[in-house]
VODRENBA-435650 format. One line per 5 residues: number of its first residue (from 1); their letters; for each residue x, y, z of C-alpha. Coordinates in steps of 0.25 Angstrom, whole numbers, plus 5000, padded with zeros to 4 digits. Layout:
<nodes>
NUM> a> X,Y,Z ~ ... .
</nodes>
This chain:
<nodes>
1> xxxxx> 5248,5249,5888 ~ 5250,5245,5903 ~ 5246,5231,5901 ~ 5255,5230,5886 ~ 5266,5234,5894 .
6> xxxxx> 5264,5224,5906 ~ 5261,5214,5896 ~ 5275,5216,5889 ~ 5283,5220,5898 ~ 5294,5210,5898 .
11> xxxxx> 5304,5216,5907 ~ 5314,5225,5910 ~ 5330,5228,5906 ~ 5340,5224,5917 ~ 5352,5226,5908 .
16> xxxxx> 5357,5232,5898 ~ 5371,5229,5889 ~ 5372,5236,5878 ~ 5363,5231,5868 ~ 5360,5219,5876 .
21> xxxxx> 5349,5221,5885 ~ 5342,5212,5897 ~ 5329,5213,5900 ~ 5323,5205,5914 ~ 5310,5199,5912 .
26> xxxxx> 5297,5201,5921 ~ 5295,5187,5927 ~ 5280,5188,5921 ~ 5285,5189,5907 ~ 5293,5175,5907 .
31> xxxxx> 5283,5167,5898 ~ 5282,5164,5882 ~ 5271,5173,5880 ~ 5261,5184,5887 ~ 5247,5188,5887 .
36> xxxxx> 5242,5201,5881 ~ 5228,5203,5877 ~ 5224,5191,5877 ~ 5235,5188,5866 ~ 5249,5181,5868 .
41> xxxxx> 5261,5190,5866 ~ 5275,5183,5866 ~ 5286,5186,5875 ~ 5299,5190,5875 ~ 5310,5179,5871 .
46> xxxxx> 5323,5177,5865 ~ 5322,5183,5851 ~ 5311,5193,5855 ~ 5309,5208,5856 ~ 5308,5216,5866 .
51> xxxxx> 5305,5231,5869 ~ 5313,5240,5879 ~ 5306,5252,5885 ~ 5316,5263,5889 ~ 5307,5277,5891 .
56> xxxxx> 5301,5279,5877 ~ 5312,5270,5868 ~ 5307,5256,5866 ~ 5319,5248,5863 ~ 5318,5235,5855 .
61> xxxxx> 5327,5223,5860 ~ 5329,5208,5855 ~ 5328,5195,5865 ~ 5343,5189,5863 ~ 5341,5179,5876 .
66> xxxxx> 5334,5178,5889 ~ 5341,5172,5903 ~ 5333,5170,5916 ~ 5342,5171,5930 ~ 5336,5171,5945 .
71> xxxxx> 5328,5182,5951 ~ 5336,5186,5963 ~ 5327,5195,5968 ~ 5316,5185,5970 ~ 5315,5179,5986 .
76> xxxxx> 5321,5165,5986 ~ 5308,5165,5998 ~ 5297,5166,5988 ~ 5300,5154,5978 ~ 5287,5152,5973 .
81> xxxxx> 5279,5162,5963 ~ 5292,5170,5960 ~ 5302,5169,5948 ~ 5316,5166,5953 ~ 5320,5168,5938 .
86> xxxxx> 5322,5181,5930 ~ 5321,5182,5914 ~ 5331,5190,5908 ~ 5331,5195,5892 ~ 5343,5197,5884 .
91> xxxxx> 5341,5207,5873 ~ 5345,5216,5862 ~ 5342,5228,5858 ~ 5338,5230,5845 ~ 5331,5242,5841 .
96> xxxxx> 5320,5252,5846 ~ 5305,5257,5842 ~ 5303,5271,5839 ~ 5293,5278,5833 ~ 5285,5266,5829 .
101> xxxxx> 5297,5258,5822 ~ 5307,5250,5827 ~ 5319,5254,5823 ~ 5333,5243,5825 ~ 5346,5249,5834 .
106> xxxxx> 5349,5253,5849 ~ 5346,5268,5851 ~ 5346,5266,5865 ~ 5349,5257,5879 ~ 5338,5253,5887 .
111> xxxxx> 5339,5255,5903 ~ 5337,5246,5914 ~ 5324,5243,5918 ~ 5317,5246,5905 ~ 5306,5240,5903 .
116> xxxxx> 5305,5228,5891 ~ 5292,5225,5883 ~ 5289,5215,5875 ~ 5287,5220,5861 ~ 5271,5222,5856 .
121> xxxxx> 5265,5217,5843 ~ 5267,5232,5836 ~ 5282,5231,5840 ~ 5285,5219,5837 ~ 5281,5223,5824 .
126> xxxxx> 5288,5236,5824 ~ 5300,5226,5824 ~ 5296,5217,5812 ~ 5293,5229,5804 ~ 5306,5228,5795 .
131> xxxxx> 5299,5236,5783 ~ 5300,5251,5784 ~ 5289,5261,5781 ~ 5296,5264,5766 ~ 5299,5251,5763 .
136> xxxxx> 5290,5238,5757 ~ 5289,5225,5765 ~ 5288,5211,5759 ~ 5285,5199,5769 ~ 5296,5190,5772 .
141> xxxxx> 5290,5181,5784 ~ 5284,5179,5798 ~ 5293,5181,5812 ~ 5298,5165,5815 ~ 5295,5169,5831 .
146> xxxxx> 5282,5178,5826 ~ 5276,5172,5813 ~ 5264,5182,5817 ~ 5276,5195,5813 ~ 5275,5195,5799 .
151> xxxxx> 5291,5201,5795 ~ 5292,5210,5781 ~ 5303,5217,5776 ~ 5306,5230,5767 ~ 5308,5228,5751 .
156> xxxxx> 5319,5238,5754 ~ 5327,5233,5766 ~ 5326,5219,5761 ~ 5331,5221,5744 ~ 5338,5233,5745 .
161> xxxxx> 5350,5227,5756 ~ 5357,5215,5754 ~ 5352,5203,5759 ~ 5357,5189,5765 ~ 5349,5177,5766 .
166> xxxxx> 5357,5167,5773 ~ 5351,5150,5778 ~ 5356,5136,5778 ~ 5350,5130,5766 ~ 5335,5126,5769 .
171> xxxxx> 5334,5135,5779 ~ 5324,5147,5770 ~ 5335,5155,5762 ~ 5330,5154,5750 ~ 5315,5154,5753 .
176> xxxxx> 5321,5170,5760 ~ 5325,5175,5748 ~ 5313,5170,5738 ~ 5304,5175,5750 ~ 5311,5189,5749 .
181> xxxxx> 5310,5190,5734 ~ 5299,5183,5729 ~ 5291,5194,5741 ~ 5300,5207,5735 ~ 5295,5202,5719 .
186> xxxxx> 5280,5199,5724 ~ 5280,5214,5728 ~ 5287,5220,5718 ~ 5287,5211,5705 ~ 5275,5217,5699 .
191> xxxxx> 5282,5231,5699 ~ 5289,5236,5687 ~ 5299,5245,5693 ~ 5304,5235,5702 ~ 5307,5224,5689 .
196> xxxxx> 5311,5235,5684 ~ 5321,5241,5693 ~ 5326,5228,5703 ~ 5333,5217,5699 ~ 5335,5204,5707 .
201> xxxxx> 5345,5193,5703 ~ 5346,5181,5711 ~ 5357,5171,5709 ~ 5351,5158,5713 ~ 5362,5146,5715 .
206> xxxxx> 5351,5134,5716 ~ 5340,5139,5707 ~ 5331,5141,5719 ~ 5323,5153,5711 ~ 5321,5149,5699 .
211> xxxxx> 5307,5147,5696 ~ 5302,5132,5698 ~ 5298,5125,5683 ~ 5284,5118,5685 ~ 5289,5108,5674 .
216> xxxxx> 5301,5104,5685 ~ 5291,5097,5692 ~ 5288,5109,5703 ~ 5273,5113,5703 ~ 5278,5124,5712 .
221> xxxxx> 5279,5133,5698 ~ 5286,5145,5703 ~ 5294,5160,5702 ~ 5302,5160,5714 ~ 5303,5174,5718 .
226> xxxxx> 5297,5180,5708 ~ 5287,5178,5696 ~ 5294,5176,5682 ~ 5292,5192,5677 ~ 5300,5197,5689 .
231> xxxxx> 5310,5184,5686 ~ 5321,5179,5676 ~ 5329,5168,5679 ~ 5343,5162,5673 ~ 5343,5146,5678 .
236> xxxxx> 5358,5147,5674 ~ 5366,5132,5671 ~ 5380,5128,5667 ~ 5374,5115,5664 ~ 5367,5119,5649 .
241> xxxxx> 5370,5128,5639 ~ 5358,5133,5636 ~ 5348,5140,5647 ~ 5348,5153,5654 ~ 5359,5163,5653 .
246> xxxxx> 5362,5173,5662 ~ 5361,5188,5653 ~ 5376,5195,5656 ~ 5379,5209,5647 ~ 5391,5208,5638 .
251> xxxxx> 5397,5219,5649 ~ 5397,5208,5659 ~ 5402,5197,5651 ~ 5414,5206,5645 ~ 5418,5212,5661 .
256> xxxxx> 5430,5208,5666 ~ 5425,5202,5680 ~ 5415,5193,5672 ~ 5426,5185,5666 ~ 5434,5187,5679 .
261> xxxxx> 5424,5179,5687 ~ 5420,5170,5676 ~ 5434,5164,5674 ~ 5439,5166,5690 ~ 5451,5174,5683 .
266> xxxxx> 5463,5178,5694 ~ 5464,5192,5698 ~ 5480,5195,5691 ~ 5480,5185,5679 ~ 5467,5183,5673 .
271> xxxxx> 5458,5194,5677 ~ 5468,5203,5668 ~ 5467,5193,5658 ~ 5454,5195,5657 ~ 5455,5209,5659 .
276> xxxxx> 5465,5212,5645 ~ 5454,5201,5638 ~ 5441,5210,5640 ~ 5447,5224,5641 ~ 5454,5223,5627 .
281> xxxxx> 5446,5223,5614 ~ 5458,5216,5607 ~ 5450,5204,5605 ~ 5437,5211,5601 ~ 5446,5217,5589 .
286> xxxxx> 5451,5204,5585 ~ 5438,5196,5587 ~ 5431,5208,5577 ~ 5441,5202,5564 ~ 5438,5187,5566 .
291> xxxxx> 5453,5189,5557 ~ 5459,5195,5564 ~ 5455,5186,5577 ~ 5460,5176,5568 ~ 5473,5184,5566 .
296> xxxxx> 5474,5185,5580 ~ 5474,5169,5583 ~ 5481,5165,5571 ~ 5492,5174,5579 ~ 5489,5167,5592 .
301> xxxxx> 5493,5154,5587 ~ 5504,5159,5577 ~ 5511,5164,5590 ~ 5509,5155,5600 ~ 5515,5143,5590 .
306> xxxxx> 5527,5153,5589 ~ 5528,5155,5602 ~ 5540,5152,5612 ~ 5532,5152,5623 ~ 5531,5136,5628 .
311> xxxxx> 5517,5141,5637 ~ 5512,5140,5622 ~ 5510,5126,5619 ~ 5503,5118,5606 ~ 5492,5119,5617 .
316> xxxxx> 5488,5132,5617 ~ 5488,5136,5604 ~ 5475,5124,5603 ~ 5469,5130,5616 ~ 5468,5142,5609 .
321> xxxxx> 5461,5138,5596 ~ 5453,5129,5605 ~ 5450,5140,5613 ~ 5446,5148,5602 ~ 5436,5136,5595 .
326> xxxxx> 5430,5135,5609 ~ 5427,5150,5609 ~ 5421,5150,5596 ~ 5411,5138,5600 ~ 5404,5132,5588 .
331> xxxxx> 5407,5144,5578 ~ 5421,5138,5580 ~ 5426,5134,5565 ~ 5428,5120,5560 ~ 5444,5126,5554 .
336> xxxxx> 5446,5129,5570 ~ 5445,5115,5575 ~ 5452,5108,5561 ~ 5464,5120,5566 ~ 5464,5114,5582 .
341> xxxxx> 5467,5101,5578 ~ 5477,5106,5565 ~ 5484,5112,5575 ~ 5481,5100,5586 ~ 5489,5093,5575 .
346> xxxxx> 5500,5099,5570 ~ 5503,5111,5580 ~ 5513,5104,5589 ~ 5523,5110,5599 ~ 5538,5105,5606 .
351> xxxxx> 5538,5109,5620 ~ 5553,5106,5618 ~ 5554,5117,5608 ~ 5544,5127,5612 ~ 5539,5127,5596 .
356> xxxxx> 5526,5123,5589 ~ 5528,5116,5576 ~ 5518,5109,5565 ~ 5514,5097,5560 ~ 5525,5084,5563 .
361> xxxxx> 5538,5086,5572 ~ 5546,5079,5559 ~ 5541,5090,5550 ~ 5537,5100,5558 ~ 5534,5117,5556 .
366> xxxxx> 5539,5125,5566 ~ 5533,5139,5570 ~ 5547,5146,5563 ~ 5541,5140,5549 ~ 5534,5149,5539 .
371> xxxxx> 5522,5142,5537 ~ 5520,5141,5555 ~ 5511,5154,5554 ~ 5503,5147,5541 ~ 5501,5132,5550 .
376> xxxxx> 5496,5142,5562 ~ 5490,5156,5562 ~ 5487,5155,5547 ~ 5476,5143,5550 ~ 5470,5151,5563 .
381> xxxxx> 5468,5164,5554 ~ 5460,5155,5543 ~ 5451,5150,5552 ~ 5436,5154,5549 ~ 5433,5160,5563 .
386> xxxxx> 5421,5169,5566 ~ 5424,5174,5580 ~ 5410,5183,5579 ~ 5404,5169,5582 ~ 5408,5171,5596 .
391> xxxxx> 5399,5177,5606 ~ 5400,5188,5613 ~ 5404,5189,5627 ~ 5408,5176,5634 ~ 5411,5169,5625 .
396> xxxxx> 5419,5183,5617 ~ 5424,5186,5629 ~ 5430,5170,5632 ~ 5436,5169,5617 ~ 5444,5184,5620 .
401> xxxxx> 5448,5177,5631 ~ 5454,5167,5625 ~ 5462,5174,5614 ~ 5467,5182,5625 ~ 5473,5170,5633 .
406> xxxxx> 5478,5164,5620 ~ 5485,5176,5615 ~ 5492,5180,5628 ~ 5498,5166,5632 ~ 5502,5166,5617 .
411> xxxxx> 5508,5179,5619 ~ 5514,5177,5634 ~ 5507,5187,5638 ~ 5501,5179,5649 ~ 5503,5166,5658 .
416> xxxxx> 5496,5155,5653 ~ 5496,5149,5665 ~ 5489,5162,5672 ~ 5478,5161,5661 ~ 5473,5146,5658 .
421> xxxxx> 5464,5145,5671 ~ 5457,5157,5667 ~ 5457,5150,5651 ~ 5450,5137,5658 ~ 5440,5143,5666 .
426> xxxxx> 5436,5150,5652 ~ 5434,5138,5647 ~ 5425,5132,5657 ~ 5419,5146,5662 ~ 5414,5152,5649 .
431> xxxxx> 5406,5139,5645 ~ 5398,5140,5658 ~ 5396,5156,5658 ~ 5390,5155,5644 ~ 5381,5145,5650 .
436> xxxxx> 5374,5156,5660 ~ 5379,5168,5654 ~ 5373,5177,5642 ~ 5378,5189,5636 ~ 5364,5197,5635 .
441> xxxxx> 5368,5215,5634 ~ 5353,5217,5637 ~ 5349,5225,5648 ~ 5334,5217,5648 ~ 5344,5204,5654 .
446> xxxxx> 5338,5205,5666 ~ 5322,5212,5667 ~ 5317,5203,5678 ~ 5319,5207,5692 ~ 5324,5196,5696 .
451> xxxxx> 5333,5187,5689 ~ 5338,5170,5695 ~ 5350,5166,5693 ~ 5349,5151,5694 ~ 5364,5146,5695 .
456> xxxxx> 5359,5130,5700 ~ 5364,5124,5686 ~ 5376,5133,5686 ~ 5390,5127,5689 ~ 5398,5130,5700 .
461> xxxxx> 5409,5141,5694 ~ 5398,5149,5688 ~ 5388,5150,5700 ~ 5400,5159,5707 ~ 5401,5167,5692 .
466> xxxxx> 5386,5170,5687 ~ 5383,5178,5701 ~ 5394,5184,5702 ~ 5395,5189,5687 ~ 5378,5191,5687 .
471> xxxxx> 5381,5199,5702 ~ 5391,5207,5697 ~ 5387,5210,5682 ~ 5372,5216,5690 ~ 5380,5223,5701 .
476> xxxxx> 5391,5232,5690 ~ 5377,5233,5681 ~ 5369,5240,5692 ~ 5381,5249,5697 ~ 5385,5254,5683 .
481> xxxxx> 5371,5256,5678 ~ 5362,5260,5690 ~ 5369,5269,5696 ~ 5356,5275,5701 ~ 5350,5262,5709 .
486> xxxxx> 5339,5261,5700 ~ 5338,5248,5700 ~ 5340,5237,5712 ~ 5348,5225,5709 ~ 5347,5214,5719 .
491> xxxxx> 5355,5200,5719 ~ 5349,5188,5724 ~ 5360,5178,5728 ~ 5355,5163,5734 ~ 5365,5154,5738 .
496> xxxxx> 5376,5167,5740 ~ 5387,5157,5745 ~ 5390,5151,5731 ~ 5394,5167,5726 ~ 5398,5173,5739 .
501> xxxxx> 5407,5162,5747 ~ 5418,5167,5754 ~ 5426,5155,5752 ~ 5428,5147,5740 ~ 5437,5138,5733 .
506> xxxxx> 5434,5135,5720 ~ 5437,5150,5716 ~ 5449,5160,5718 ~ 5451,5170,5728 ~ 5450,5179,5718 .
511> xxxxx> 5437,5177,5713 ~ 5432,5176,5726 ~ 5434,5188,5730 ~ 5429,5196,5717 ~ 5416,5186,5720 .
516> xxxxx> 5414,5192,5734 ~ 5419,5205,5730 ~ 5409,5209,5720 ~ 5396,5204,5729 ~ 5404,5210,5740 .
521> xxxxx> 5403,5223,5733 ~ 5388,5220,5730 ~ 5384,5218,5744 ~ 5392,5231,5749 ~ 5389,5242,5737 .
526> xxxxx> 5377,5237,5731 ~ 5368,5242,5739 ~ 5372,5257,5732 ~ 5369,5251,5719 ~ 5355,5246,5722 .
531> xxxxx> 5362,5230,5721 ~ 5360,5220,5732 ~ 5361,5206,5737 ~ 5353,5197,5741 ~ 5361,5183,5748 .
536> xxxxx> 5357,5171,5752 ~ 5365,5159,5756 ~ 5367,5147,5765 ~ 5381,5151,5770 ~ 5384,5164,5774 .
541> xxxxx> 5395,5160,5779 ~ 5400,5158,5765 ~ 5396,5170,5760 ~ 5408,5184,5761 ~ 5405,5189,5775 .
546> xxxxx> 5406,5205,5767 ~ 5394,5201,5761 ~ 5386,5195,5771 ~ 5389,5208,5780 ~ 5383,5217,5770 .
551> xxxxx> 5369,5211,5771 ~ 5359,5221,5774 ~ 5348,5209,5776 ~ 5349,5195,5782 ~ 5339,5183,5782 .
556> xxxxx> 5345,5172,5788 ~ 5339,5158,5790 ~ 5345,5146,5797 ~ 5360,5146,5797 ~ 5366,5134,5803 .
561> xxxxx> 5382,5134,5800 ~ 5389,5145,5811 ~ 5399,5149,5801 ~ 5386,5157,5791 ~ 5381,5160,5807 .
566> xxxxx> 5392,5167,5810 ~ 5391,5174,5796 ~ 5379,5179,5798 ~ 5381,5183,5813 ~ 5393,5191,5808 .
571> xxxxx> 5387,5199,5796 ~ 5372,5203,5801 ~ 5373,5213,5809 ~ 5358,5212,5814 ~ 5356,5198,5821 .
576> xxxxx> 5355,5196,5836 ~ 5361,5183,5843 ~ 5346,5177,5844 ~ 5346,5178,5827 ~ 5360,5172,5825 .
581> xxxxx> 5357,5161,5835 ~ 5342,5157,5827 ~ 5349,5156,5813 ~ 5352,5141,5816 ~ 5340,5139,5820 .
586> xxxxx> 5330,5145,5811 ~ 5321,5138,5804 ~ 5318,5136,5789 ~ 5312,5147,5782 ~ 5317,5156,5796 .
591> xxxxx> 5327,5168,5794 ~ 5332,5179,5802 ~ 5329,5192,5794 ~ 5340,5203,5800 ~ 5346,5216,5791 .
596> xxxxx> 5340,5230,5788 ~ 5327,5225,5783 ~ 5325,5220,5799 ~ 5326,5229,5810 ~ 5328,5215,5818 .
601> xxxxx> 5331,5203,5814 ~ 5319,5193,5815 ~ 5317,5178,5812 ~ 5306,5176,5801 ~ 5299,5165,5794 .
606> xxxxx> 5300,5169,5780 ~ 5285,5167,5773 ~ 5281,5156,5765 ~ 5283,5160,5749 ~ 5274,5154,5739 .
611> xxxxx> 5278,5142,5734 ~ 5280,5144,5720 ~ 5289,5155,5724 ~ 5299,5149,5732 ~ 5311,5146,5730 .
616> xxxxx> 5317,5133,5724 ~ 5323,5127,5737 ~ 5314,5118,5744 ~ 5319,5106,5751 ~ 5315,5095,5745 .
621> xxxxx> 5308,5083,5753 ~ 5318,5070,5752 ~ 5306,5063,5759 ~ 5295,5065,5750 ~ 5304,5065,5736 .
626> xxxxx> 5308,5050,5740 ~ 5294,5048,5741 ~ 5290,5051,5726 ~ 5290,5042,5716 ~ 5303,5039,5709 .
631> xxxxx> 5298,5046,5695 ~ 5294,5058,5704 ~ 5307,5059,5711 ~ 5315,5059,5700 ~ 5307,5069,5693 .
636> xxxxx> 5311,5078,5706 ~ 5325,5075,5704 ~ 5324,5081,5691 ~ 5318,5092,5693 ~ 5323,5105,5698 .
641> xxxxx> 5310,5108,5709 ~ 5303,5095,5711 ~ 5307,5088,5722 ~ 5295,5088,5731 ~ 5297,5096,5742 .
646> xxxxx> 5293,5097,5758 ~ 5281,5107,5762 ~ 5293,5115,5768 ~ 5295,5129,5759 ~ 5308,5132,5753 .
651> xxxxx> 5319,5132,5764 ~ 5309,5130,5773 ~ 5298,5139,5774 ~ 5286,5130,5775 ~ 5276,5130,5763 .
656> xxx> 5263,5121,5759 ~ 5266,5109,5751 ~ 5268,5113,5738 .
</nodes>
C-alpha cells in the first residue's frame, strides 16, 4: 500500500469554505497522467474525483476548477530545477465511502492538511455503481471521459420516478428514450406478469415510433422499442375518415371535462351549459319516443315563430332544422330537406314588426292565424324521423347539445351571444374527434404494454386535445379502479412542449390552466397511484417550471438557448457548475445523466441500438439525396422513411451504414 499511496497521492487540503474545498497540489503530480505498474492512470482534472483522507472517513469530492499562483517559499537564488508555480484544486464535496458503497451527501468537513488521493479503479467504480443490490440494471452507455466505465441504471430508480429528457433537436433526445425502452422491453417483454400488470402509453407528435413499413422504401423493417406482441399502435389522422381510431369508454366520452376541453368552453357560461346537457336525462326521455322528440321540436319552432324576442330571427329557426339534419347524417329524410327549403321559401320575418309571417307580404298569414300552428309545428311532428339511427356517444351527446342550445335561446333562458362560439366549435370540433376517437366499453381496448399514439397527420387544435383527454381518461381510470397499485401506469410524452407550454396564444387562459393543471396533478400525486411521466422536449424552457421541478430523473443533452439553461439550472437540484457549463457543448448522442438513479451526475455516451430499432428521426443527408437519380429522389419524397440517410445514428450516435 505504500507505493499506491505515493503513486496517488495528489495533494493536501489548504482550505476549507463550507462545502468548497481547495486542495494544493505536489508539484510532482503536475502532469496528464502517472505511471503505476507498468500501466497509465489518469490524473486529476477539472471534472474528476477526488478522495479525501480524514482519520478513517474517506470523503469524495468533485473537481469544479483548478488555479496555479507563485510559490513564495521557493528561494528567488535557486532559479533552476525548482517550480516557482504552485497548482491549486477547487472542489466540491459530494458524498462519502462507507462500508464498501458510496453513498452521496456531506456527513462531514475535512481539516486542513488532509491528505488527497486520486481515486482507484475499485472506487471509481463504487462511484458509477448507480444500481443498488435489490434492484435490476439495464445498460444505457459508456462514461464520454472514460469509454472503458460501462454506466447502468436500476429498472426501479429509472421507471418508477418521473423522468425528463430535455436537447436541442439532433442533439440524441430521441434516440435516449428508444434506448431506455426498447432495453426495459428487451428484458422483461417475454414475461407475462409484466404485459399483464404495466402499461406504457407514449404520445408521439412526429410519428418517430411507429414501426417503419418495408413497402415505404426502408429496408430498415423495424419495431421501434418493442416487438409487435408487446405493441399496438394508433397512426391517428384528421386528414381521412377511415383508419385508426383511438378506443375511449362511453364513460369518458359522456364526462363533463371531455366535452370541456374538446370545445374550449369558458369557465361561467358554457361549462354550466354543458354541465345541465350531460347531467339531466330530459333528452334521453324524449329521444326514447322518436314522437315524442318530434313533439318537442314541432314545439321548438311553433314558439320561436311566436316569439317576441327580436334575438329569434327567420335564421335560427333554419339553423336548427339544419343542425338537426346535420346531426342525423345520411339517415337524414328526404321530407327534412323538402321542409328547409319549404320553410327557406315561405317562412319570412319583419325586423320592423318583430313577426314572422307566410307565404307573400300581399297575402300573407301571421302567427295570430288559426292555421299558424298547421303551416309550422304540424309539418315538423309528420316528419318520418328515426332518431335510434343516431350513434351513441359523440355524436348522441353532439345532437343533445344542440336541442339544448335551440330550446334555451328560444326560451330566453340563455344569451345567444354567450353560446354561439361554443355552437361553432361543435361544428368544426366534432367532425375531427370522430376522426380519432371510438366509443369501444371494453376492458381488452388496451392488452399490449405499450400503446403509440402517433399524432403527425393530426391537425393542430386536436394535437392539444387527444393527450390530454387519453392522459387524463388513463389517470381518473387508474385512481378509481386500482386503489391497491396493482398495476403500473407509465406516460411516455415526446415533444412535451406542444401539450405543456406555459405560454400560448391560440387558447384561453382558462383552458391553459386546466391543461397544466391536470399533468401538474400527475407529476405531484401520481407517484402514490403507481402513475408516472416520462418527458422529453426540445424547450424546457417552454414547458411549466411545477412540472420541471418535480422530475425525480434528468437526461439532458445539448441545450444551446440560455433561457431552457436557466431552466434546467433552476429546477435540478443535482448538477454542479462543471455539468451546467458542458450542456452547450455536449456532443450528439452526449447527455448528462443526474436525479435519484445517479448518485453523481456523469456525462455518458448512450450505446448504439440496433438499427431496426431505432427511432424514426434520422437526419437526412441533403448531399447524397441530390446525388440520386431524379426517379429515386422523388420516390424518397413520397415516402415516410426513405430518404437516404448519413452513417450517423439517429440524433447522432454513430452507426454502420445501413
Amino acid at each position: 500500500m505504500v507505493d499506491l499511496d505515493d503513486v496517488f497521492r495528489v495533494g493536501r487540503v489548504v482550505s476549507v469554505e463550507g462545502r468548497q474545498v481547495h486542495v494544493a497540489v505536489d508539484k510532482l503530480k503536475n502532469g496528464s497522467h502517472l505511471l503505476f505498474r507498468g500501466g497509465i492512470v489518469r490524473n486529476v482534472a477539472v471534472g474528476g474525483y477526488l478522495k479525501i483522507i480524514k482519520g478513517f472517513s474517506e470523503l469524495i469530492a468533485k473537481v469544479d476548477g483548478e488555479v496555479i499562483e507563485q510559490d513564495r517559499s521557493a528561494s528567488p537564488i535557486y532559479k533552476r530545477g525548482v517550480d516557482p508555480m504552485n497548482r491549486r484544486l477547487q472542489v466540491s464535496l459530494i458524498g462519502y465511502i462507507e462500508g464498501g458503497r458510496f453513498e452521496r451527501g456531506v456527513r462531514e468537513m475535512p481539516l486542513l492538511d488532509n491528505e488527497c488521493f486520486i481515486l482507484t479503479e475499485v472506487e471509481f467504480g463504487l462511484l458509477h455503481a448507480f444500481v443498488e443490490d435489490s434492484d435490476t440494471p439495464i445498460e444505457l452507455g459508456v462514461l464520454a471521459m472514460e469509454p472503458t466505465q460501462r454506466v447502468s441504471v436500476g429498472v426501479d430508480a429509472i421507471f418508477a420516478s418521473h423522468v425528463g429528457i430535455f436537447g436541442n433537436t439532433g442533439s440524441g433526445k430521441s434516440y435516449t428514450l428508444a434506448k431506455l425502452y426498447h432495453e426495459l422491453f428487451d428484458r422483461y417483454g417475454a414475461i407475462d406478469s409484466f404485459r399483464q400488470k404495466s402499461q406504457f402509453v407514449l404520445i408521439d407528435f412526429n410519428g418517430e415510433y411507429l414501426n417503419r413499413d418495408p413497402s415505404d422504401g426502408d429496408s430498415r423493417s423495424t419495431a421501434v422499442l418493442t416487438g409487435d406482441a408487446n405493441k399496438r399502435e394508433y397512426a391517428l389522422s384528421t386528414r381521412r375518415d377511415s383508419g385508426p381510431r383511438l378506443p375511449l369508454p362511453s364513460s369518458a366520452v359522456s364526462d363533463l371535462e371531455f366535452w370541456t376541453v374538446l370545445l374550449d368552453a369558458t369557465e361561467k357560461t358554457q361549462a354550466p351549459f354543458l354541465a345541465r346537457v350531460l347531467n339531466s336525462d330530459y333528452w334521453d326521455r324524449r329521444l326514447a319516443d322518436p314522437n315524442d322528440l318530434l313533439t318537442v321540436l314541432g314545439d321548438m319552432v311553433l314558439r320561436a315563430t311566436k316569439s317576441s324576442d327580436k334575438s329569434v330571427d327567420r335564421q335560427t329557426l333554419l339553423n336548427l332544422l339544419a343542425e338537426v339534419q346535420t346531426c342525423l347524417g345520411s339517415t337524414a329524410p328526404r321530407e327534412l330537406t323538402d321542409l328547409i327549403d319549404d320553410f327557406q321559401t315561405n317562412l319570412h320575418y319583419n325586423a320592423t314588426m318583430g313577426k314572422f309571417f307566410w307565404g307573400e307580404w300581399s297575402r300573407y298569414v301571421d302567427p295570430d292565424h288559426s292555421t299558424w300552428e298547421s303551416l309550422t309545428k304540424d309539418k315538423v311532428v309528420a316528419l318520418p324521423i328515426d332518431f335510434s339511427t343516431i350513434e351513441p356517444g359523440v355524436d348522441l351527446i353532439r345532437f343533445k347539445i344542440v336541442l339544448q342550445y335551440y330550446n334555451d335561446i328560444i326560451s330566453g333562458f340563455s344569451n345567444r351571444e354567450h353560446l354561439s362560439p361554443l355552437l361553432k366549435r361543435l361544428e368544426t370540433r366534432v367532425p375531427d374527434i370522430k376522426k380519432l376517437i371510438t366509443v369501444v366499453d371494453d376492458d381488452q381496448a388496451y392488452d399490449e404494454p405499450l400503446i403509440v399514439v402517433s399524432l403527425r397527420d393530426v391537425n393542430l387544435s386536436m394535437r392539444k386535445v387527444i393527450p390530454m383527454l387519453l392522459c387524463k381518461h388513463l389517470y381518473d381510470q387508474k385512481k378509481e379502479n386500482d386503489p391497491t397499485n396493482a398495476r403500473y401506469l407509465n406516460l411516455i410524452i415526446d415533444e412535451a412542449h406542444n401539450i405543456l407550454s406555459l405560454e400560448s396564444s391560440r387558447e384561453s387562459e382558462a383552458w391553459r390552466d386546466y391543461r397544466l393543471e391536470t399533468f401538474e396533478e400527475i407529476v405531484k400525486e401520481g407517484r402514490k397511484f403507481g402513475v408516472f411521466l416520462t418527458l422529453a422536449s426540445q424547450r424546457p424552457h417552454d414547458i411549466s417550471p411545477t412540472i420541471i421541478s418535480q422530475l425525480h430523473n434528468y437526461f439532458l443533452h445539448r441545450l444551446v438557448n440560455n433561457l431552457d439553461v436557466q431552466a434546467i439550472e433552476k429546477a435540478v437540484a443535482y448538477l454542479d457548475r462543471v455539468s451546467f457549463e458542458q450542456l452547450p457543448i455536449l456532443p450528439r448522442g452526449v447527455c448528462v445523466v443526474a436525479g435519484v438513479s445517479a448518485q453523481v451526475p456523469v456525462i455518458v455516451r448512450i450505446s448504439p441500438l440496433a438499427p431496426e430499432t431505432e427511432p424514426n428521426s434520422r437526419t437526412m443527408s441533403v448531399a447524397a439525396g441530390w446525388l440520386q437519380p431524379l426517379e429515386v429522389a422523388s420516390q424518397s419524397i413520397i415516402g415516410a422513411q426513405t430518404f437516404t440517410t448519413s452513417p450517423v445514428g439517429a440524433e447522432g450516435v454513430e452507426m454502420p451504414e445501413p
